[in-house]
Residue, then its C-alpha position, 0 to 999 in steps of 0.5 A: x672505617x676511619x682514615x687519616x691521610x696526609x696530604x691534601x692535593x694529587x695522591x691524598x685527594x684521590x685516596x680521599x675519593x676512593x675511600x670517601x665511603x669511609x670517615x675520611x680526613x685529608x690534613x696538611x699545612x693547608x689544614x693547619x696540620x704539618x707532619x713535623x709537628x704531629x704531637x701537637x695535633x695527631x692525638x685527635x686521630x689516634x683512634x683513626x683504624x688507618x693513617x696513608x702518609x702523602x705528605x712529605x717533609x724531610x724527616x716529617x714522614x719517619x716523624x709521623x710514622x713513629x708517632x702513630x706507630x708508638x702509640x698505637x703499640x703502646x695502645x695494643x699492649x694495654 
């Protein structure tokens, strides 16, 4: 399975271990990553089976979560 998690530290860094059995990639700003600006890089993990949003940022957690959710029900309906 591959799996998206935001965050890089506390929460997201333990998710990582217990799902490090599985393609796992930890994004954050540390990783060049915010959520805010997830259509700038999110297109790379559209194809990710599931995404655990750790980071938060204002509106950046409903910005991702659209996002993911548009194209992934976009994707579903092809």
């Amino acid at each position: 399975m591959k799996i998206l998690i935001t965050g890089t530290r506390d929460l997201a860094a333990e998710l990582a271990k217990v799902y490090s059995g599985h393609d796992v990639v930890s994004v954050g700003r540390s990783t060049g990553n915010d959520i805010n600006d997830v259509r700038l890089w999110g297109e790379e993990f559209l194809s990710y089976d599931l995404v655990f949003n750790c980071a938060y940022s204002g509106l950046g957690q409903v910005i991702l979560l659209d996002y993911f959710y548009q194209n992934w029900f976009k994707d579903r309906k092809s």
